[in-house]
C-alpha positions in Angstrom: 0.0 0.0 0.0 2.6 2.2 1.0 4.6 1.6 -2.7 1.0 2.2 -4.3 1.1 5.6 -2.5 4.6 6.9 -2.9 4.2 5.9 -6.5 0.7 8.0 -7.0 2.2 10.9 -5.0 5.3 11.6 -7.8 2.4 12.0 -10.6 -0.1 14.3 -11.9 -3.0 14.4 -13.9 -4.3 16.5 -17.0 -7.2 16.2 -19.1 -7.4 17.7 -22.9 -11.6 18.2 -23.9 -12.4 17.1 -27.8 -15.5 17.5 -29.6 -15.0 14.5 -32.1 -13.6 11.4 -32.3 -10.8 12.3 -35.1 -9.3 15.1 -33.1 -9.4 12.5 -29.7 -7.4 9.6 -32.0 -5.1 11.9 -33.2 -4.3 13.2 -29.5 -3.2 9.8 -29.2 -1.3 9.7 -31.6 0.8 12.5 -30.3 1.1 11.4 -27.0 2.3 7.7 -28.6 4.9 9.8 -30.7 5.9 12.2 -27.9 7.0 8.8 -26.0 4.4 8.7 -23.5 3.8 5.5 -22.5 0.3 3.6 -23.3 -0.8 3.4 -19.4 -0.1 7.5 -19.3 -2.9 7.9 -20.9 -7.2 7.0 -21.6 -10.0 8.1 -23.4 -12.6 9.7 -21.4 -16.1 9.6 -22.4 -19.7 9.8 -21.5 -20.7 7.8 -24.9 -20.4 4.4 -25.1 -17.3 3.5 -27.8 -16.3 0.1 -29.4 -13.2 -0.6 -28.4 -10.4 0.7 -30.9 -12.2 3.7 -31.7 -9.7 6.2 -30.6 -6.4 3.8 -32.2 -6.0 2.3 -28.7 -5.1 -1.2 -28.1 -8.3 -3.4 -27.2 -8.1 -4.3 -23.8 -7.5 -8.3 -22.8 -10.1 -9.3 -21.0 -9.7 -12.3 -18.5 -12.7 -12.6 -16.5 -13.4 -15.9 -18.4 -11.0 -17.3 -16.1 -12.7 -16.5 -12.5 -15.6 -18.3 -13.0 -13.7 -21.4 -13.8 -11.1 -21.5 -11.5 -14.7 -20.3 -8.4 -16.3 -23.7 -9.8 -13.1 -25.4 -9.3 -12.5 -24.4 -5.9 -16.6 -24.8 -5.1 -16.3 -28.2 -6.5 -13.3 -29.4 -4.7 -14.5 -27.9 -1.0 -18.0 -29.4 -1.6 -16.4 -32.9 -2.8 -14.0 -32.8 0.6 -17.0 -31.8 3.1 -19.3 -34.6 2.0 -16.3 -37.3 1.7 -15.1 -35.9 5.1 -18.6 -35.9 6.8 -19.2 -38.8 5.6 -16.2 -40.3 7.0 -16.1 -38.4 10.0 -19.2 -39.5 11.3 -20.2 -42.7 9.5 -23.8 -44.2 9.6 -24.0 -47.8 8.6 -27.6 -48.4 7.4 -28.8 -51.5 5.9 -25.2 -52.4 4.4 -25.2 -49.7 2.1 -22.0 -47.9 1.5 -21.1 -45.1 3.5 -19.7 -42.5 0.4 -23.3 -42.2 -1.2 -23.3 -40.6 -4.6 -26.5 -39.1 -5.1 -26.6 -36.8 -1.8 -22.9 -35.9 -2.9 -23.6 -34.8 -6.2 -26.3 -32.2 -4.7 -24.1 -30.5 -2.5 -20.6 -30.7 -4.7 -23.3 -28.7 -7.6 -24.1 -26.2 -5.2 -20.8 -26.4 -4.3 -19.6 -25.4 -8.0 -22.2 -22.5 -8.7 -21.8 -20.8 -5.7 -17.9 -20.8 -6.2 -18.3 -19.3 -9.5 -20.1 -16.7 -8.8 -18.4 -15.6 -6.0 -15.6 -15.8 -7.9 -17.4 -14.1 -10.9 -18.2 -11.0 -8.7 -14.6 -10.6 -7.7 -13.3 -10.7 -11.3 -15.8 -8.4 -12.3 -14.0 -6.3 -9.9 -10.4 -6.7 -10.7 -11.2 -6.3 -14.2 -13.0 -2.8 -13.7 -9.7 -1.9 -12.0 -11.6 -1.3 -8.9 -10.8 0.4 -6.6 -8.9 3.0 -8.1 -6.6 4.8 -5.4 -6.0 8.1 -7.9 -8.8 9.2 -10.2 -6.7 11.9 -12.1 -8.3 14.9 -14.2 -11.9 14.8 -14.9 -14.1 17.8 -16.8 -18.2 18.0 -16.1 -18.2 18.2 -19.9 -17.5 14.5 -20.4 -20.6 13.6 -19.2 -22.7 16.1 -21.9 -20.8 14.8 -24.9 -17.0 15.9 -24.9 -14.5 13.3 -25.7 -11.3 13.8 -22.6 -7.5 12.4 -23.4 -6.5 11.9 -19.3 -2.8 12.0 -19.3 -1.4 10.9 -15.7 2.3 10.9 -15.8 5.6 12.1 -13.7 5.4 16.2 -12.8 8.3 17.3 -14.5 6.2 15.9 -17.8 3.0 17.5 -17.6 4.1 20.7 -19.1 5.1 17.8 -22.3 1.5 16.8 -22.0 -0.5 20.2 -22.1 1.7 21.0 -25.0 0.8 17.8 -26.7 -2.9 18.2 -25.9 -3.1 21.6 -26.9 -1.0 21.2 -30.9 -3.6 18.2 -30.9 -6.3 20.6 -31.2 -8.2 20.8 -27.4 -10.5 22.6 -26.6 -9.8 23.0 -23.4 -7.1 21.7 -21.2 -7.5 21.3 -17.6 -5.0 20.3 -14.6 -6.6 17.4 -12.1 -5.3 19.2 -9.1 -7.3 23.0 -9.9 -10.1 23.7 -9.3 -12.5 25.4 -11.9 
């Protein structure tokens, strides 16, 4: 936590304000050829996107993987509590085996769903980068239509950024830590 912190507390945020999609992409495009790296920087926008619009990279999504890996660990603590009840506290009836199969495979299902979607939630939340410790620059005009390029980066280089922002064709370019 204390790494997380000191490495927020070094940067600074700045957000540019587009009115179209072309002038957004090609804001990228200068920050890509003015060396900022690609997780200086994100699209802002109160408009739902496809993915790639702006000339981003599409995000790799991995949340396929929770799911399994909560019905895996469902399954397995639901197989172990009815084998270990089972054999913990055996009750001979009638000479029928002690490991019954059909009461098992009741609880090992419910065993397997509710692993999953526990595990489902908690991917869901990793994968929406959540919770974010630093927010950076943000504009009220995002949310009634104007397309911001956030640029979070080191303080000596937010000067670079504004610059960038600005020849890009901004609107408006606003510092994270002002106030309007």
């Amino acid at each position: 936590m204390v790494q997380v912190l000191s490495a927020i507390m070094g940067h600074r945020s700045v957000v540019g304000l587009f009115s179209d999609e072309d002038s957004a992409a090609d804001a990228l495009d200068a920050l890509q050829a003015a060396n900022f790296e690609s997780n200086e920087y994100e699209v802002l926008t109160g408009t739902p996107y496809p993915d790639g619009t702006f000339g981003e990279a599409e995000p790799v999504h991995k949340l396929y993987r929770f799911p399994l890996v909560g019905a895996i660990c469902g399954f397995s603590v639901g197989l172990l509590l009815t084998v270990g009840t089972q054999l913990g506290w055996p009750m001979v009836t009638g000479g029928k085996p002690i490991l019954s199969i059909p009461p098992m495979v009741i609880v090992m299902y419910e065993g397997t769903m509710l692993g999953a979607i526990i595990f489902t939630v908690i991917g869901i939340v990793f994968e929406s980068r959540l919770p974010r410790l630093f927010m950076g620059a943000y504009d009220d005009s995002i949310t009634e239509g104007a397309i911001g390029v956030a640029v979070t980066t080191s303080q000596d280089r937010v000067e670079d950024a504004e610059k960038v922002l600005n020849k890009a064709g901004a609107e408006r370019v606003k510092r994270g830590w002002e106030k309007d």
